[in-house]
MOPAC internal coordinates of N, CA, C and O (Angstrom, degrees):
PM7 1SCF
backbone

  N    0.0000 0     0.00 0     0.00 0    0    0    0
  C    1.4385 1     0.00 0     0.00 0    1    0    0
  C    1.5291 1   109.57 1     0.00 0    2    1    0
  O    1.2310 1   124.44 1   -41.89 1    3    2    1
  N    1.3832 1   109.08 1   138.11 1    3    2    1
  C    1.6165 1    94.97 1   158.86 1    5    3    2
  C    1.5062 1   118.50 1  -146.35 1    6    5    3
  O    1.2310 1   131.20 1    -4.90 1    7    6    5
  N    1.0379 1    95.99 1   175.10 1    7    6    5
  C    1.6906 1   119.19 1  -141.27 1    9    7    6
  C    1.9222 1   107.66 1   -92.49 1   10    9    7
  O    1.2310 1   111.31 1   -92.35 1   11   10    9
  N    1.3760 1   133.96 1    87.65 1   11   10    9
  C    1.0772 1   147.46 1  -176.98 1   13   11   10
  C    1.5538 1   113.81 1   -74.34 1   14   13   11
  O    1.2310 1   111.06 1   -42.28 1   15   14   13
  N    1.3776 1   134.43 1   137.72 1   15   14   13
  C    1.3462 1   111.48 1   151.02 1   17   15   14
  C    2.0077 1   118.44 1  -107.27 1   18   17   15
  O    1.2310 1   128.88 1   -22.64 1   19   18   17
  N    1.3382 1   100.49 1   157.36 1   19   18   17
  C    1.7947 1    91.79 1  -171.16 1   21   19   18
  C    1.7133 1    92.24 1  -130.87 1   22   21   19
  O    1.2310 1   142.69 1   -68.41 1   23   22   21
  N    1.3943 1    73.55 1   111.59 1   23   22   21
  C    2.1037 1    86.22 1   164.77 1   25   23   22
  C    1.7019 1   109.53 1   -93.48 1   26   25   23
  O    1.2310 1   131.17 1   -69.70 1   27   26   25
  N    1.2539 1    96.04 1   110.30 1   27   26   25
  C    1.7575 1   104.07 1   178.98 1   29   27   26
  C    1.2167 1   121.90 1   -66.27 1   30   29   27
  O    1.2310 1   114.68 1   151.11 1   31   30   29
  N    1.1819 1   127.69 1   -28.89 1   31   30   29
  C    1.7796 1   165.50 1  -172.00 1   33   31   30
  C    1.8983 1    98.88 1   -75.21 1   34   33   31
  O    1.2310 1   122.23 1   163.38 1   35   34   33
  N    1.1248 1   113.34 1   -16.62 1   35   34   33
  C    1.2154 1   112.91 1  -167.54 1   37   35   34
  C    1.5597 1   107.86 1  -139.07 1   38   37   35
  O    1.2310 1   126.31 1   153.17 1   39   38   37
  N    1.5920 1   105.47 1   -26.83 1   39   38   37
  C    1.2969 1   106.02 1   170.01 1   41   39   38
  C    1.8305 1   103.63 1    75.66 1   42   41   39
  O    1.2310 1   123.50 1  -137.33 1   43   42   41
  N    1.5778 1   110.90 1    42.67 1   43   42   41
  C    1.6993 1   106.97 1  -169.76 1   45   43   42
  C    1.5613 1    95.56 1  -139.90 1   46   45   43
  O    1.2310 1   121.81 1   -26.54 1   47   46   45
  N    1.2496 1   114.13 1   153.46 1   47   46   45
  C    1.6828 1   122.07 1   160.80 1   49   47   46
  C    1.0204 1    97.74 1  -118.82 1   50   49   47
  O    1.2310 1   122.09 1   -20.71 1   51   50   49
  N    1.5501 1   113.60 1   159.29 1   51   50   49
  C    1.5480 1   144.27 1  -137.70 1   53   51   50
  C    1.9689 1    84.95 1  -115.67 1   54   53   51
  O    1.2310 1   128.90 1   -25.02 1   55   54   53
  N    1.1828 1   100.46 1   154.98 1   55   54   53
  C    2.0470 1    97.24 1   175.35 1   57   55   54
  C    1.4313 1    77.42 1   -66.83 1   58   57   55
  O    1.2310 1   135.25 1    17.28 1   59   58   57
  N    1.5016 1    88.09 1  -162.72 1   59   58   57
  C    1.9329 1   117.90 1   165.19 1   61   59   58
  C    1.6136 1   107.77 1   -68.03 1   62   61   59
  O    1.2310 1   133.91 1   -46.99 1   63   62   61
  N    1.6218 1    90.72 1   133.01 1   63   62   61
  C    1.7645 1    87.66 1   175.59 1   65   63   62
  C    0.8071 1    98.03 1  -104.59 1   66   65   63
  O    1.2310 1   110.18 1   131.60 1   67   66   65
  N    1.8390 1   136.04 1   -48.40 1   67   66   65
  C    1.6341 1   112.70 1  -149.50 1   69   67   66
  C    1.6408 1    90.52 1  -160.81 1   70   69   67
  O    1.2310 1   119.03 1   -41.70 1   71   70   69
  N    1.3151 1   119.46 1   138.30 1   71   70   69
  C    1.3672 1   108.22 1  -168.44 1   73   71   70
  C    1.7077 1    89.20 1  -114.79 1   74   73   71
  O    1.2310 1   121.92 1   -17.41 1   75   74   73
  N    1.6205 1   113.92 1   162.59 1   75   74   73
  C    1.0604 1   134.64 1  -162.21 1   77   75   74
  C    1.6395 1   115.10 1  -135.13 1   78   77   75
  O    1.2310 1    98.92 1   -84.08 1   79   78   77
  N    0.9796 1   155.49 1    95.92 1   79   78   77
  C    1.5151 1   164.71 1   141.84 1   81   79   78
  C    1.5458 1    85.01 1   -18.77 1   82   81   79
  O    1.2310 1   128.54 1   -75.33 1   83   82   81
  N    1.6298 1   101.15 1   104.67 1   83   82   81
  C    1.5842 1   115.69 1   156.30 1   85   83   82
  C    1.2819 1   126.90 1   -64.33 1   86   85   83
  O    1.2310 1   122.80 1   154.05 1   87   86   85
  N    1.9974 1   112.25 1   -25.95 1   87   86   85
  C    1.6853 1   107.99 1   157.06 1   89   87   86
  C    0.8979 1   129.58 1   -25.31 1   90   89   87
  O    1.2310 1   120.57 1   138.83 1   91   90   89
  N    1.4058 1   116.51 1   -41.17 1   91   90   89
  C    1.2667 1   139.30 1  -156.10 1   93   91   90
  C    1.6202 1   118.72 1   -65.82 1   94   93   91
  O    1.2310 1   126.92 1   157.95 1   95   94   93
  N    1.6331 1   104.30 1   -22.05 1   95   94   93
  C    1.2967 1   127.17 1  -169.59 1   97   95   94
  C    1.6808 1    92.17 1  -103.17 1   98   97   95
  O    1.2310 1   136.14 1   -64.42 1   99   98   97
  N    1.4497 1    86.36 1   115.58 1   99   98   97
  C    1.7285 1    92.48 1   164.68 1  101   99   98
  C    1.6734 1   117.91 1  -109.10 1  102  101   99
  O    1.2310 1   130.08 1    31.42 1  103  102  101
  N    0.9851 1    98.17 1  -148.58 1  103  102  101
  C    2.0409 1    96.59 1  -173.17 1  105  103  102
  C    1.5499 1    92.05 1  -102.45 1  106  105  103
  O    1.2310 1   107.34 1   139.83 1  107  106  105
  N    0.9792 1   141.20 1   -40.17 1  107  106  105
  C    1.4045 1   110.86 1   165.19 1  109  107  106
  C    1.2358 1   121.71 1  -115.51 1  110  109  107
  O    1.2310 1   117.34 1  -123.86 1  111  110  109
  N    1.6793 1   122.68 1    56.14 1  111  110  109
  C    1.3696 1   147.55 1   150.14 1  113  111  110
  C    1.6029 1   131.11 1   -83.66 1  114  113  111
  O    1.2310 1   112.51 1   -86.35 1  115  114  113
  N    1.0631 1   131.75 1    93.65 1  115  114  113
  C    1.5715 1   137.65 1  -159.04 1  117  115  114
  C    2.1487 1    88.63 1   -97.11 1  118  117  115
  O    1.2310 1   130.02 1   -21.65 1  119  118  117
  N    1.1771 1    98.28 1   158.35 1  119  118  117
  C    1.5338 1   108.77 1   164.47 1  121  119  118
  C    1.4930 1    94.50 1  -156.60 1  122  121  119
  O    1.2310 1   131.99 1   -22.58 1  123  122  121
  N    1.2051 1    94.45 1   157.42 1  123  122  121
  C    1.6961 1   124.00 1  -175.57 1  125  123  122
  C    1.5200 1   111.38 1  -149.60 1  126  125  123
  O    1.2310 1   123.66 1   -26.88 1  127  126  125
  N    1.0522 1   110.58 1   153.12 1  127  126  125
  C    1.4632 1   117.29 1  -175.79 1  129  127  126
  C    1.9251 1   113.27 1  -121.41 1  130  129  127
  O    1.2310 1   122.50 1   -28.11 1  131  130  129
  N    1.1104 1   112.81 1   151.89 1  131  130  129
  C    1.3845 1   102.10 1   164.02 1  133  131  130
  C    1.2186 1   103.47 1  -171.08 1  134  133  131
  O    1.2310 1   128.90 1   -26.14 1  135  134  133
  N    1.6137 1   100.45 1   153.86 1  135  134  133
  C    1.3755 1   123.38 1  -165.43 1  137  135  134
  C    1.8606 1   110.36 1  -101.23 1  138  137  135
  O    1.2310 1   124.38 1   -78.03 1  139  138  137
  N    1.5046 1   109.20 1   101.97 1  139  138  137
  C    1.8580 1   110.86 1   175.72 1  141  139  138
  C    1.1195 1    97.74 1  -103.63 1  142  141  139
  O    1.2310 1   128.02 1   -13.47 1  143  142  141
  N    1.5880 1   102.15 1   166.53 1  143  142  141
  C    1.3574 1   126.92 1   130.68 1  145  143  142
  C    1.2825 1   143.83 1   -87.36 1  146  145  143
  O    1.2310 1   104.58 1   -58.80 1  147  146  145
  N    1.7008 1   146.08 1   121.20 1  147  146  145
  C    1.0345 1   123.28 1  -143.96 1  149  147  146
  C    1.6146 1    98.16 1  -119.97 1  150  149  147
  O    1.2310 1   123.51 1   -66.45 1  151  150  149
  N    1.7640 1   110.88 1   113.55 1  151  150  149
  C    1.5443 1    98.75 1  -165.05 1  153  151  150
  C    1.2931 1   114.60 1   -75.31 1  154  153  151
  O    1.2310 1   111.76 1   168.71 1  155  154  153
  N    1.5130 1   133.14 1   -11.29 1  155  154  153
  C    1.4355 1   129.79 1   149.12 1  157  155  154
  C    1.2906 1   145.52 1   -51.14 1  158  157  155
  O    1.2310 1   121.23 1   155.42 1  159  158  157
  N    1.6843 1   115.25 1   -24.58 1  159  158  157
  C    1.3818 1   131.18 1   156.97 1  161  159  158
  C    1.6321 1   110.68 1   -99.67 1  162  161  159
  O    1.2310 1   111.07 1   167.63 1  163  162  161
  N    0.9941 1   134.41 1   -12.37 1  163  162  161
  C    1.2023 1   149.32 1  -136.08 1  165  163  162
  C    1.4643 1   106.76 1     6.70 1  166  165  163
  O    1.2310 1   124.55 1  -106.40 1  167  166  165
  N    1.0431 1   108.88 1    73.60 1  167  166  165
  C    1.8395 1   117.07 1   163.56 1  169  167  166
  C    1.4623 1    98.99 1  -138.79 1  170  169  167
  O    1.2310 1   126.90 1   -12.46 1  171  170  169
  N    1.9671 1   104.33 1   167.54 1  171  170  169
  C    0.9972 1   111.88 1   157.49 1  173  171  170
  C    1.2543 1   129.97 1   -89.02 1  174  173  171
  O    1.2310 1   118.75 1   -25.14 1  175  174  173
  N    1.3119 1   119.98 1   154.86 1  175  174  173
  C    1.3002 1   119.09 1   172.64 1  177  175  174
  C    1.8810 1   111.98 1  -130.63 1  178  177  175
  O    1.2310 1   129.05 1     0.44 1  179  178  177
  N    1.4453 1   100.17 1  -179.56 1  179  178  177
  C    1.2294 1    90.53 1  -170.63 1  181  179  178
  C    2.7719 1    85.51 1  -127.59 1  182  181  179
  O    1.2310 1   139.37 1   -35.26 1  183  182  181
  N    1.3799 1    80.04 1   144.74 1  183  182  181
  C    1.6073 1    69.81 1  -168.90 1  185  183  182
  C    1.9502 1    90.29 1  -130.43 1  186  185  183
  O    1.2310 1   124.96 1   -51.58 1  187  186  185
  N    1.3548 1   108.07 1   128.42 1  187  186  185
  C    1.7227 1   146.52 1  -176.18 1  189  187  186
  C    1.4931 1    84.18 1   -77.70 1  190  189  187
  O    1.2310 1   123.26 1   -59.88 1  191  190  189
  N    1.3085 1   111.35 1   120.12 1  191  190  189
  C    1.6880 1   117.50 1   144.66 1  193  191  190
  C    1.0062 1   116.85 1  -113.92 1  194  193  191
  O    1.2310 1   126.48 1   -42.81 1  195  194  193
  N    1.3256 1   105.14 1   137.19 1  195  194  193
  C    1.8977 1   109.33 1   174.42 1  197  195  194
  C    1.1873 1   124.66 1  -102.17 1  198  197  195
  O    1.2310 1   105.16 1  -102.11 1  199  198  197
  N    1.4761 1   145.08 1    77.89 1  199  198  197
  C    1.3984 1   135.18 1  -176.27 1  201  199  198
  C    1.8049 1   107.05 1   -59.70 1  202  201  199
  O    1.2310 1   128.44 1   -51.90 1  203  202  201
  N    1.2044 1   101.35 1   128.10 1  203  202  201
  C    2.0539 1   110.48 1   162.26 1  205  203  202
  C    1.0474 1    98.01 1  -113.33 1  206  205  203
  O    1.2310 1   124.50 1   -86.26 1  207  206  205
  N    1.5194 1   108.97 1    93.74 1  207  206  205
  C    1.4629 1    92.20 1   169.08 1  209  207  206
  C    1.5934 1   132.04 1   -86.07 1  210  209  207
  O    1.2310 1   120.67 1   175.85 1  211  210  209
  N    1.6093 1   116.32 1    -4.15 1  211  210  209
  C    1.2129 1   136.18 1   146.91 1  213  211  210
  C    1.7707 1   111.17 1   -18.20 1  214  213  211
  O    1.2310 1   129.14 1    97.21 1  215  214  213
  N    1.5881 1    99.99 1   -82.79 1  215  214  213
  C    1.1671 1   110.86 1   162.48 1  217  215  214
  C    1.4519 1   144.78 1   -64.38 1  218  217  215
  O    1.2310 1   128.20 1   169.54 1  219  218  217
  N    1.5638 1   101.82 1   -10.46 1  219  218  217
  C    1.8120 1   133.04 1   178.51 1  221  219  218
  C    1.9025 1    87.29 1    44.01 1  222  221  219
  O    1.2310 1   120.75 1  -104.14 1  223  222  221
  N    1.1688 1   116.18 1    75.86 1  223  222  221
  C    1.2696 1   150.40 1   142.41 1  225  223  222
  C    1.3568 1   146.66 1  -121.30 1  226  225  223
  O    1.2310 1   107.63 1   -19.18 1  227  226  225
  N    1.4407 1   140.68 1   160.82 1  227  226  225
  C    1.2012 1   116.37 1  -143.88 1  229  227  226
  C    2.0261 1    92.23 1  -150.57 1  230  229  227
  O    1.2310 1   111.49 1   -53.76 1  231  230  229
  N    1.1775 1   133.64 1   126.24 1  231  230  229
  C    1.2715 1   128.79 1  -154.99 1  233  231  230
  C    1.8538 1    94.05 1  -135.87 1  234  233  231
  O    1.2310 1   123.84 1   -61.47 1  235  234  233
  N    1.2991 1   110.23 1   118.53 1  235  234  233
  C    1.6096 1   108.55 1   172.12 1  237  235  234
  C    1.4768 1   123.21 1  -115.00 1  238  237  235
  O    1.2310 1   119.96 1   -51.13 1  239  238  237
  N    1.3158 1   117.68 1   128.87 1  239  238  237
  C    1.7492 1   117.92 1  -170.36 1  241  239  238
  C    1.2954 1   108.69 1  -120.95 1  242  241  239
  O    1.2310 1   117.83 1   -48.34 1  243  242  241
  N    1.5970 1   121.73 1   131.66 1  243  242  241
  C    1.6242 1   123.73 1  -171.84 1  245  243  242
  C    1.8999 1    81.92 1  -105.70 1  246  245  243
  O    1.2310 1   120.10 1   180.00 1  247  246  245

């Protein structure tokens, strides 16, 4: 899978940002995405959550 961003405001899609191994997604594997700001680099980033809920754990990737 990979990971696009869409600015509505502009009406544009982003190339490919970051590709993802859908293996990776099991039957009780949730992902979420979200968009910060990081006031130590001051850029944005975009940050991957992984819910297991198997394990009812929670895994985050910048």
């Amino acid at each position: 899978m990979w990971f696009r961003s869409w600015n509505p405001a502009i009406r544009k899609m982003s190339q490919k940002l970051v590709y993802f191994w859908d293996g990776v997604l099991g039957l009780y594997l949730s992902v979420k995405f979200a968009f910060v700001y990081d006031n130590l680099s001051q850029t944005y980033k975009i940050v991957m959550l992984l819910l297991d809920e198997a394990e009812n754990i929670t895994r985050g990737e910048f």
